[in-house]
C-alpha positions in Angstrom: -0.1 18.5 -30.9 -0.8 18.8 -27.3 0.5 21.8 -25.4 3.1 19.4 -23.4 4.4 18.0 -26.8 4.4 21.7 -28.1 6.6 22.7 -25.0 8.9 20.0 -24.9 9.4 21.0 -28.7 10.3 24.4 -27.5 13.0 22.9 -25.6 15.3 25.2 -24.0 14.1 28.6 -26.0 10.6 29.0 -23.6 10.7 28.4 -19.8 7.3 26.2 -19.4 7.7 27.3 -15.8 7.5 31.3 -16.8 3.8 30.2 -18.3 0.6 29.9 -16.0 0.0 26.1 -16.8 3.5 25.3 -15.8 3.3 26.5 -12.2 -0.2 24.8 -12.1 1.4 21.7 -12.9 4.4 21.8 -11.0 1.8 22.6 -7.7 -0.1 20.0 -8.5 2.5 17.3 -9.0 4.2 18.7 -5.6 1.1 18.6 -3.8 0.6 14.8 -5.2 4.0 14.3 -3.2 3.4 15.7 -0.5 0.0 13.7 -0.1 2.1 10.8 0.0 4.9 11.8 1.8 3.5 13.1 4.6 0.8 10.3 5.3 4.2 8.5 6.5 4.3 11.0 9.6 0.9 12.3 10.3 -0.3 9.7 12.3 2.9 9.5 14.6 1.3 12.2 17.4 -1.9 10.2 16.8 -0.7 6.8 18.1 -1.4 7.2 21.7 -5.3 8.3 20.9 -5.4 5.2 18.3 -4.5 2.7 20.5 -6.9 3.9 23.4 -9.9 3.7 21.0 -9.0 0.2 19.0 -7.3 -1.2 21.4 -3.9 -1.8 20.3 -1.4 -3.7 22.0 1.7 -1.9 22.5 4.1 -4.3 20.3 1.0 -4.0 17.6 0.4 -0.5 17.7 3.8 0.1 15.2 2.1 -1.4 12.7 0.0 1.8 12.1 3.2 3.3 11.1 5.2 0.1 9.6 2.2 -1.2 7.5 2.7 1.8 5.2 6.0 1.9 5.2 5.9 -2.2 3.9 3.3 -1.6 0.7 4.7 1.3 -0.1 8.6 0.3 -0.4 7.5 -3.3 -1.3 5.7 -2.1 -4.7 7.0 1.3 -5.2 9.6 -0.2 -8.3 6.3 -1.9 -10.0 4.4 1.0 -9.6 6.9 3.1 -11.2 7.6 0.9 -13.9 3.5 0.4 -14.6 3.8 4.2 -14.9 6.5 4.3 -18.1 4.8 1.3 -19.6 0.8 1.5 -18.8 0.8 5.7 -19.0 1.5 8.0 -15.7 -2.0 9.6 -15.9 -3.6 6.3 -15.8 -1.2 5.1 -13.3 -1.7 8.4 -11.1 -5.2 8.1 -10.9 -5.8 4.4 -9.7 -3.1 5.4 -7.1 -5.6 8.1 -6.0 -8.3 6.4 -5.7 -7.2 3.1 -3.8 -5.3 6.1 -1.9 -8.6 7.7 -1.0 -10.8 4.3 -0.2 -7.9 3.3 1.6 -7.9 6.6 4.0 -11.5 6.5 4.3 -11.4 3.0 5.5 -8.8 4.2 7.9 -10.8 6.9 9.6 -13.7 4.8 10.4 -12.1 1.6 11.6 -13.6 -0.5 14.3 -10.3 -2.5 15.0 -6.7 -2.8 15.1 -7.2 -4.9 12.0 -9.0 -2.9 10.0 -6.8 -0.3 10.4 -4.0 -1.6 9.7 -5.2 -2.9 6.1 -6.4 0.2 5.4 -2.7 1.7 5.9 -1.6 -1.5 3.8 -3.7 -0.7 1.2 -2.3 3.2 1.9 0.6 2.6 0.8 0.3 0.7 -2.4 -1.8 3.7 -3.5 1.2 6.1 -2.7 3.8 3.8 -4.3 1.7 4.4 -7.9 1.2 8.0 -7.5 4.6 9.3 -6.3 6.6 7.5 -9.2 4.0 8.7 -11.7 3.8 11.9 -10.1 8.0 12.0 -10.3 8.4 11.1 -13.3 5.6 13.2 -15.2 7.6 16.2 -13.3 11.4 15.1 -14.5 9.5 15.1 -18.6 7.7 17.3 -18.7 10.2 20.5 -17.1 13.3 19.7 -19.6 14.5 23.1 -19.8 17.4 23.4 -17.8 16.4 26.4 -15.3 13.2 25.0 -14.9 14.4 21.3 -14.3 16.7 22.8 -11.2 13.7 24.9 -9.8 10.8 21.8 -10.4 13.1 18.7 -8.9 14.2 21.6 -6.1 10.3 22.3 -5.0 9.9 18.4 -5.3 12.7 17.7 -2.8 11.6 20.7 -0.7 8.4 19.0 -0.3 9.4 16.1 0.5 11.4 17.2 3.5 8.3 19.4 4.2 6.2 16.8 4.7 8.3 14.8 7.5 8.2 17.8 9.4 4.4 19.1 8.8 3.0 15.5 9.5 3.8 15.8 13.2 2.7 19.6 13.3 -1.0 18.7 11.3 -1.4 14.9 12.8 -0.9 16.9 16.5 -3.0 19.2 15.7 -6.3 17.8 14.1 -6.1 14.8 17.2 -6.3 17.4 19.3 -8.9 19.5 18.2 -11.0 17.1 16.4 -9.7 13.2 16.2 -7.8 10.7 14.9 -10.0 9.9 12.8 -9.4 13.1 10.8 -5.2 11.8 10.1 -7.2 10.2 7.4 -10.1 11.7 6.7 -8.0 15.0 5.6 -6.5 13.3 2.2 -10.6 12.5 0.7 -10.8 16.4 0.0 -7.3 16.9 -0.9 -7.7 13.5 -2.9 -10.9 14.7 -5.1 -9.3 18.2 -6.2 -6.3 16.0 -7.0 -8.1 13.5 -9.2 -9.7 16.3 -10.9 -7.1 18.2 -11.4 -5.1 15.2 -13.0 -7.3 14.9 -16.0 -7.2 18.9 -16.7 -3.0 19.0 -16.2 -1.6 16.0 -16.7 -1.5 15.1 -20.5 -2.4 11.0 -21.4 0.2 8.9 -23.4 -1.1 6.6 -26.2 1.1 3.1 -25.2 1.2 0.0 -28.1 2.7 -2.9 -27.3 4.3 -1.9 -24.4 3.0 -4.6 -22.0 4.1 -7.6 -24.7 5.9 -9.8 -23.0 5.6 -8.4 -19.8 8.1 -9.0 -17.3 5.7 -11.3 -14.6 8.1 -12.9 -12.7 10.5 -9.6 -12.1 7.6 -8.1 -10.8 6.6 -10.9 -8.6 10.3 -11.1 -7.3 10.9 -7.7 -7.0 7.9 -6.7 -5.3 8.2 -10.1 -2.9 11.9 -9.6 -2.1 11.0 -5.7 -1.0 8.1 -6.4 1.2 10.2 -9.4 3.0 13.0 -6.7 3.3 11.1 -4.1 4.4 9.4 -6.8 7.0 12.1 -7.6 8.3 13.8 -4.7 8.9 10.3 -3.3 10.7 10.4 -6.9 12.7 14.1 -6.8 13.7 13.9 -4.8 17.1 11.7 -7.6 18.3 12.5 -10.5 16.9 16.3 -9.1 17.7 18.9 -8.6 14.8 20.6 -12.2 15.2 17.3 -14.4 16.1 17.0 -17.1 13.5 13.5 -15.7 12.0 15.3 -12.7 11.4 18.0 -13.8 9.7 16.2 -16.3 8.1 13.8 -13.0 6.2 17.1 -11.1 5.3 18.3 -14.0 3.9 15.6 -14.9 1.7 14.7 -11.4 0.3 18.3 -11.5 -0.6 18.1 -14.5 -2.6 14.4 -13.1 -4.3 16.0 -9.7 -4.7 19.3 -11.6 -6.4 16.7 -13.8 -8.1 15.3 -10.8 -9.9 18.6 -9.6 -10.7 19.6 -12.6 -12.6 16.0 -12.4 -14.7 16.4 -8.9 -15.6 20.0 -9.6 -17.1 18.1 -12.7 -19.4 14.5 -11.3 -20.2 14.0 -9.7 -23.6 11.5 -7.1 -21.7 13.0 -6.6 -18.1 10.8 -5.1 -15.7 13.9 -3.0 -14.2 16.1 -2.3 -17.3 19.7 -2.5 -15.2 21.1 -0.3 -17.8 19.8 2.2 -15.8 22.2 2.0 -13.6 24.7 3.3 -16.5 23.8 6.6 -15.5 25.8 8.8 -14.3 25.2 9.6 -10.3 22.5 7.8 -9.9 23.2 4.5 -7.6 25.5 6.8 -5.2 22.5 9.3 -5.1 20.2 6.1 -4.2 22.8 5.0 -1.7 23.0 8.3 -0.1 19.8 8.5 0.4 18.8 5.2 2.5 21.6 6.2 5.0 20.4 10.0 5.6 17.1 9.0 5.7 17.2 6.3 7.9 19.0 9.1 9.7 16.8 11.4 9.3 13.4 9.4 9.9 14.8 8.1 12.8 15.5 11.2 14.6 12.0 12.8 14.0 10.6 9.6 15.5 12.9 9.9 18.4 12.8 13.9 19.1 9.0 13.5 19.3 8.8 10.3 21.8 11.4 12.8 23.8 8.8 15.8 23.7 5.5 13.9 24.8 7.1 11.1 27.3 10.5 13.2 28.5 9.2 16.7 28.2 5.3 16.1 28.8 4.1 17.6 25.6 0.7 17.3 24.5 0.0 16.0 20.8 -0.9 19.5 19.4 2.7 20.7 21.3 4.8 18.1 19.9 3.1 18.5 16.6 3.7 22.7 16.5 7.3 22.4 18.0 8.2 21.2 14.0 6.7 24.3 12.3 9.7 26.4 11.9 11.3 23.3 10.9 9.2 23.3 7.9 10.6 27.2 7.1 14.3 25.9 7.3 13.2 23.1 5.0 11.8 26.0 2.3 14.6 28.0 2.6 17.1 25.7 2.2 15.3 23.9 -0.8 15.3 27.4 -2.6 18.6 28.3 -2.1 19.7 24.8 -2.6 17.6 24.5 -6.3 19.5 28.2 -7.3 23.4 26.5 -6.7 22.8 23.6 -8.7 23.8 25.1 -12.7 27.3 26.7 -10.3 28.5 24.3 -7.9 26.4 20.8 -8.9 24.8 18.5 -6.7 27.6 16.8 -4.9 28.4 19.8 -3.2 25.3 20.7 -1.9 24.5 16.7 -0.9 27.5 16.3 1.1 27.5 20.1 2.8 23.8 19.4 4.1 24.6 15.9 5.3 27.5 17.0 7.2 25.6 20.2 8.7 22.5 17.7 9.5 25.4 15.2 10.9 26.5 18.2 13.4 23.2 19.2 14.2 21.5 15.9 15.2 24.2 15.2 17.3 24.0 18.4 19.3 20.2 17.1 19.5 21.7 14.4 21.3 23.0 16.3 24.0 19.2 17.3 24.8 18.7 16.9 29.1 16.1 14.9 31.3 14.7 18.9 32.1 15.0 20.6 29.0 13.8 23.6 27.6 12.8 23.7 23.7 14.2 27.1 22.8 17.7 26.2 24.1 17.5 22.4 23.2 15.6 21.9 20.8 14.9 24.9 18.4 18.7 25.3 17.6 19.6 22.0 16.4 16.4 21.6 14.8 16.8 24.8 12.7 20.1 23.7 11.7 18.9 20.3 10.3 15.9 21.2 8.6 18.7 23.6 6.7 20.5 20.2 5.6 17.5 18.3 5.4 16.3 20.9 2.3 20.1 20.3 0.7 19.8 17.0 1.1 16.4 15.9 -0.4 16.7 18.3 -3.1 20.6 17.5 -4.3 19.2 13.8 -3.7 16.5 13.9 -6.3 18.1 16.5 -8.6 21.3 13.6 -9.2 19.1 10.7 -9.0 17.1 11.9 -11.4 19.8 13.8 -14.5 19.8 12.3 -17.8 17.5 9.0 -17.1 15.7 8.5 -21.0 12.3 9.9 -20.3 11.0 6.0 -21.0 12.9 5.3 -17.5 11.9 8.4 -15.4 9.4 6.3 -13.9 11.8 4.0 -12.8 14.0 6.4 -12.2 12.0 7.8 -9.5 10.3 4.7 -8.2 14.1 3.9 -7.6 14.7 7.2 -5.4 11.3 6.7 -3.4 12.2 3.2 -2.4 16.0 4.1 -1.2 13.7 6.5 0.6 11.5 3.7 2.5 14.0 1.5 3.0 16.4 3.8 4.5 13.5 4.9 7.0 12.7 1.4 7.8 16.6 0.5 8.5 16.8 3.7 10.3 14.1 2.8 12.9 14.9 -1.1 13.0 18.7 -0.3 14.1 17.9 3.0 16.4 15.1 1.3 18.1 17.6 -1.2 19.0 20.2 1.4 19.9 17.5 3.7 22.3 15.9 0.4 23.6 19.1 -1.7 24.9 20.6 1.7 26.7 17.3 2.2 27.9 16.6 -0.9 29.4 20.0 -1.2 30.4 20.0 1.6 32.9 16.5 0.9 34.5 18.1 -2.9 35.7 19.9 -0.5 37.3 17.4 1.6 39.2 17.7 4.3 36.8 15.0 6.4 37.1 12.4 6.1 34.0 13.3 9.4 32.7 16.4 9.3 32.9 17.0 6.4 31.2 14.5 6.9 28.4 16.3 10.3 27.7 19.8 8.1 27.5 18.2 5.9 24.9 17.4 8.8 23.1 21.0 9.8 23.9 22.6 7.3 21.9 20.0 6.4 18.9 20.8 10.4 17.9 24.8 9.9 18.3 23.9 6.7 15.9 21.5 8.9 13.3 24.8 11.7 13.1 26.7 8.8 12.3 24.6 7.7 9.3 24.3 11.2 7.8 28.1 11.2 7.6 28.4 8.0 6.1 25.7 9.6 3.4 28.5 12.6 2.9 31.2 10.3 2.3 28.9 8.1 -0.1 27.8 11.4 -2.0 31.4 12.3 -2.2 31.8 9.7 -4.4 29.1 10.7 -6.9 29.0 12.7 -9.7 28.6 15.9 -10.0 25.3 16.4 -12.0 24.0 19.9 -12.6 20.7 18.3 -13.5 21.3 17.3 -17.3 18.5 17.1 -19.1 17.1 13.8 -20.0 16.5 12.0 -23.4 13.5 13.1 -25.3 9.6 11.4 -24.5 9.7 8.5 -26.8 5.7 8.2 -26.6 2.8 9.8 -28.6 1.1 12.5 -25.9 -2.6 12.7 -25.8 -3.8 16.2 -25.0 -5.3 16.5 -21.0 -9.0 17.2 -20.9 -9.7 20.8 -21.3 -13.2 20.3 -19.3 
């Protein structure tokens, strides 16, 4: 018997996080994460440096960020489902490697072009390893305690990483290049790949692929990267433009499409029985509305900093470090509540503190100073954020059958890209029409850039309260414990 199998057989009578191998693990799957996570951010400070040398156009140059942000929602529910059926070790390490080629194609790009398939290619990498990654985390820590504490440090570094992209992508353009955005993740990439064969135990799969679901994964994975385009495409192509409209409309029908297949194949791809459990689609739902409001806010505090404020890219990027502290902090304390109060609680407390906080950031003035109008209201949110992400995961992930935790979590990640996309597609809108509305005016540029801002960050307060009142009506989870691994475990190489 492996030592994972032996473990889970201990069940609640031996905390696998009190043994050495169990902290290795859970560091290993959390650095996986954050890998992924914070590749969506890093290269945000970077943009202005990337377009100089490849020669971007300016309504191009968001494809650096958006082309990630399309492969990696558009095939993040295959990718997670490939993990429960193909094995999450296999799964894990093809999404390493295409995610390392990918990043070293990245950092020595000639062109716009090739730089933007590289992200492409990015992204499907990240949307195999973070479900796999997820998923191995929610089976393999079934004790109770050390469920809370795992899915807490999971959530914790995911709001980490939002904030320590900008900090690291500032700081390695600065002092070495752009280049490096990418080149950072082949070392971190190698020790991961490594480390997956000595940690993460294999799973001997028969007859798991037979009559594989085709069609559900063609729809699925065509009606989220049509969705996902169109959201990126909407601020300028405008929201009611017929191309627009006509892309909404027909990931709709693909997504509904997919729907109807699932309900009549004898092997869905996307079991919809899922959904059965408790908490989960209001967790998912929360989610896409306080990320998109909290996506959208990082994206809009930094513009402020380097075009309001003058910043340089190292100053922008180091203005979120204690950011990542309130995220930390939070995530603990937020992980040790769980087994009293529940998730709920903690979901709708951080939204509505972020809620409150963003919007004081929207107060911030043309001549502002970042220890009075910045620092405060960042502090506050990154003390939500850490509620958020971990309550979040922690409901959207209690009691799923281990055989659908990588669904499970493929299902979190994409409410997670989707609600970032729909964040910037409706904000950018927001900023850009009071923006441009003030200089036909004669507004001067500053001024009206900073009112932009103004009102995109009254509109990202909004959307964190509507995730409050969504998580309201969830329920309160305090992390059950999920059916029992339904597959034979083959032990991890010892090397």
């Amino acid at each position: 018997m492996s030592s994972q199998a032996a473990l889970h057989e201990l069940g609640d009578h031996r905390s696998l996080l009190a043994t050495r191998r169990g902290k290795l693990t859970l560091a290993f799957l959390c650095m996986v994460g954050f890998l992924d996570f914070v590749d969506a951010s890093i290269v945000n400070v970077a943009l202005p440096s990337i377009r100089r040398d490849l020669h971007f156009s300016v309504q191009s140059l968001q494809w650096v960020l958006s082309a990630y942000l399309l492969t990696y929602g558009g095939f993040m529910l295959l990718g997670g489902r490939a993990a429960d059926l193909l094995g999450r070790r296999r799964i894990l390490v093809t999404g390493i490697l295409v995610f390392a080629a990918a990043s070293l194609t990245g950092g020595v790009a000639q062109g716009a072009g090739m730089l933007v398939a590289a992200r492409l290619v990015q992204g499907i990498g990240a949307a195999m390893m973070v479900p796999a990654a997820l998923s191995t985390l929610t089976t393999t820590f079934s004790n109770g305690t050390d469920r809370h504490k795992a899915l807490g440090a999971w959530g914790g570094i995911a709001g980490l990483a939002s904030a320590a992209g900008v900090f690291l992508g500032g700081l390695l353009t600065e002092d070495a290049s752009w280049r490096w955005v990418f080149w950072v993740n082949l070392p971190v990439a190698a020790l991961l790949l490594v480390a997956t064969f000595r940690i993460v135990d294999g799973e001997r799969y028969t007859n798991r692929t037979r009559n594989f679901d085709s069609l559900g994964a063609v729809l699925v994975t065509g009606g989220m990267l049509l969705l996902v385009y169109a959201l990126v495409k909407a601020p300028d192509q405008g929201w009611g433009s017929t191309r627009t409209i006509g892309e909404l409309t027909g990931a709709a029908l693909l997504l509904l499409a997919f729907i109807f297949n699932e309900q009549r194949h004898a092997n869905p791809l996307a079991p919809l029985s899922i959904f059965r459990v408790n908490g989960l689609g209001a967790a998912n739902a929360a989610q896409v509305m306080a990320i998109g409001g909290f996506y959208a806010m990082f994206f809009f505090i930094t513009l402020y900093m380097q075009n309001v404020l003058g910043y340089s890219q190292l100053q922008a990027g180091s203005a979120y470090v204690p950011v990542t502290f309130g995220v930390a902090v939070s995530s603990g304390i937020a992980s040790q509540l769980f087994s009293r109060v529940g998730t709920r609680p903690i979901i709708v407390a951080g939204a509505v503190i972020s809620a409150g906080a963003i919007y004081w950031l929207s107060r911030i003035p043309v001549h502002g100073s970042y220890l009075s109008d910045l620092l405060p209201g960042l502090m506050i949110m990154s003390f939500g954020l850490g509620c958020v992400f971990v309550g979040v995961n922690t409901a959207a992930n209690a009691g799923v059958p281990a055989d659908k935790a990588g669904l499970a979590a493929a299902l979190v990640n994409t409410s997670t890209w989707v609600g970032g996309a729909l964040g910037l597609a409706i904000f950018s809108v927001v900023a850009t029409s009071r923006t441009n509305h003030l200089l036909s005016r004669a507004v001067a540029p500053q001024d009206a850039l900073t009112a932009g801002f103004h009102r995109a960050l009254v509109a990202c307060s909004f959307f964190l309260i509507a995730a409050a009142a969504i998580a309201l009506r969830a329920t309160n989870t305090r992390g059950e414990v999920p059916s029992a691994p339904v597959l034979e475990a083959v032990p991890a190489e010892s090397g």
